[in-house]
N, C-alpha and C positions, 0 to 999 in steps of 0.2 A: 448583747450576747451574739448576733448575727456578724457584728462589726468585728469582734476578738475570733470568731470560726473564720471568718475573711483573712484575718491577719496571722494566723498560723499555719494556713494551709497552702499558703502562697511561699515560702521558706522550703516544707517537705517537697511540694513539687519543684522547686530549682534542685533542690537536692539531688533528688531521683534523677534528674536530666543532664546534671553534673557526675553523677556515678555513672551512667549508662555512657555514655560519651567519652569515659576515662582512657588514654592510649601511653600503653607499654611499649615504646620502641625499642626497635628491634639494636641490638650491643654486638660487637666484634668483640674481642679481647686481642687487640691487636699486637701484645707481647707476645704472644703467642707464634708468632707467623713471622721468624726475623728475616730482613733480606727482601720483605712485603713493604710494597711503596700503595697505598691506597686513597682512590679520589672518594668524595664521597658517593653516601649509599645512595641517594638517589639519583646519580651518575651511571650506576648500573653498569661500569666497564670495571676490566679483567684488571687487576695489581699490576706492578710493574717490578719488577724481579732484579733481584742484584745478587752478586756473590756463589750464585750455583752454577757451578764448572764443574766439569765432567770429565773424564778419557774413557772414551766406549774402546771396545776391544778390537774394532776397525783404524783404533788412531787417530781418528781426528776430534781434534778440541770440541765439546759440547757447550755451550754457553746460552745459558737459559736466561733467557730475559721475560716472557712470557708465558702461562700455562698453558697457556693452548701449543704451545713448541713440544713441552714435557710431555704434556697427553698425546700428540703426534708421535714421539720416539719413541722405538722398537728396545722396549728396557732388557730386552733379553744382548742387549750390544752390552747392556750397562755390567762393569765387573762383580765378581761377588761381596767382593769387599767395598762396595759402592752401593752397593746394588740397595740396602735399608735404605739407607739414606736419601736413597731417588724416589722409593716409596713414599718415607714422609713428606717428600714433597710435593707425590701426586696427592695423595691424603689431603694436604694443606690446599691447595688449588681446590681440590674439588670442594673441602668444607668455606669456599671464599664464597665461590658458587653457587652453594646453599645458602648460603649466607645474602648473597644479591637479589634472591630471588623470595625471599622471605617478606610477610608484613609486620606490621604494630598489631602488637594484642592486645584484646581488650579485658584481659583479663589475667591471671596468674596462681596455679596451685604448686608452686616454688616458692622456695623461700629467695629471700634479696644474694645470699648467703651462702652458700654448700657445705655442709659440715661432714663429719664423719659419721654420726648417727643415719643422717639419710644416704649416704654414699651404702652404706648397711641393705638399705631398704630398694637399692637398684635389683634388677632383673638380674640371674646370675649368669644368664648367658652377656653383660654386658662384657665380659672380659672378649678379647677375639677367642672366636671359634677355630678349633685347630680341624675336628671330623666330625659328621653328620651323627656320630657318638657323644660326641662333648658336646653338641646341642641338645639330643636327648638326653645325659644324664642331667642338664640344667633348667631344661624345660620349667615354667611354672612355677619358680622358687625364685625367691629373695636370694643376694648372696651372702645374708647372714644366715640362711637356712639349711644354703647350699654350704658352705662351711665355717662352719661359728671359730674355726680354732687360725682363721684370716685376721691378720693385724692390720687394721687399717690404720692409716695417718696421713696428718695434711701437710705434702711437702712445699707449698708454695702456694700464694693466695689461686683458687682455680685447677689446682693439680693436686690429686691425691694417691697412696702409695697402696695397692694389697698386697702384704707379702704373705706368700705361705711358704710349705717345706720344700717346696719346686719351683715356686714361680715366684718375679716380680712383674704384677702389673701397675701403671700409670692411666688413670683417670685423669683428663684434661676436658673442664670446659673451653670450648673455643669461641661461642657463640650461641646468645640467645635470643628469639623473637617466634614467630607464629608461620611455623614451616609447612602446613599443613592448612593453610586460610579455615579453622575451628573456630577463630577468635581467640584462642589460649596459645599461652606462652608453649614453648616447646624448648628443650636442652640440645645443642649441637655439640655431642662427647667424641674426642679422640680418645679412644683406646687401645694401650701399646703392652706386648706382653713379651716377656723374659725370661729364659728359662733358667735358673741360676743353678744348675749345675752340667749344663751343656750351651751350646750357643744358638739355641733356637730363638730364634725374634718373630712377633707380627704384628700387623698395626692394625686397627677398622677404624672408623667413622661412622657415628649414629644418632639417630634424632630420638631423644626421650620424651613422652607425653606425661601428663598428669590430668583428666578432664575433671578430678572431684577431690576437692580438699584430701579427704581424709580416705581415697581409694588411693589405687596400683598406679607406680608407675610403670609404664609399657614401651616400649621399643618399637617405633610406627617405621623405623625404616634402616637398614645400614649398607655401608659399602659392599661387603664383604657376606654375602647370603650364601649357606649353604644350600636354604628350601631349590637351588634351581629357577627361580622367578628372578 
């Protein structure tokens, strides 16, 4: 009897120390970022950049090979009609960034997957915020709560679509791993919104948490804060 309690309880304890030790590395989605030349992660340097060309309103040719150039530049040279587009490419830089500077999780209340039921169950301020109004009316709600009559859909594997009577927004995973050293997985979202019956655009970037299966996901940080912090 002593000899079989010997031999079964030597299997649960590898078990345990094979679960405890388990590691989620950290994922780029590196479709995402075209024009991005990347070493790897534990290289910990900056992309190397192709194809962003510029004419600022000074005239001279812009030619962006690196992020650290683009986050140097005075965008207010950048034209109007240009002017999105140099955004999402600060956006992109800065989510490379986060991205670099990320660990392995040991853990995950995500699914492998992003569907549209959980794209549901985001915070409703994950769309960009336009005024310190549209954060208060979103505060604290789901954005199927905030408004159920949002048709969501998955335009491409990692990108999802809300459309309402006003607006199109895009949900983009760009990146995930453990942005916040928790030990848990964390979601790096681009989000770009549209106004579909005028030409308003804006982009954010933001880190989604989950620390408990079956609680809230929360919004631990994004580009674009109206709190002032």
């Amino acid at each position: 009897m002593i000899k079989l309690f010997i031999i079964t309880i030597i299997p649960v304890f590898f078990l345990a120390c094979s679960t405890s030790n388990s590691v989620i590395e950290t994922k780029l989605y590196q479709q995402h970022f075209p024009g991005f030349t990347f070493a790897s992660h534990s290289d910990s340097s900056q992309p190397e950049l192709s194809n962003y060309e510029y004419q600022p309103l000074d005239n001279e040719k812009l030619v962006v090979t690196r992020c650290k150039q683009a986050s140097d530049f005075d965008i207010s040279k950048i034209p109007d009609y240009d002017y999105f587009r140099f955004k999402l490419l600060l956006v992109s830089c800065k989510a490379t960034d986060k991205y670099l500077k990320a660990s392995n999780a040991h853990s995950t209340n995500f699914p492998a997957k992003l569907d549209v039921e959980l794209i549901s169950r985001f915070p409703a301020e994950v769309t960009p915020l336009l005024s310190k109004a549209d954060l208060l009316d979103k505060q604290g709600m789901t954005y199927k709560i905030y408004d159920a009559s949002t048709h969501i859909t998955r335009e491409k594997n990692n990108t999802f679509k809300l459309l309402t009577k006003e607006d199109e927004v895009y949900l983009t995973l760009l990146a995930r791993g453990d942005f916040t050293n928790d030990g848990f997985e964390d979601l790096l979202i681009q989000s770009e919104w549209h106004a579909r019956n005028a030409h308003g655009k804006h982009v954010d970037l933001l880190i989604l948490s989950k620390l408990d299966k079956d609680g809230e996901i929360d919004i631990i940080w994004r580009l674009n804060n109206l709190h002032g912090s």
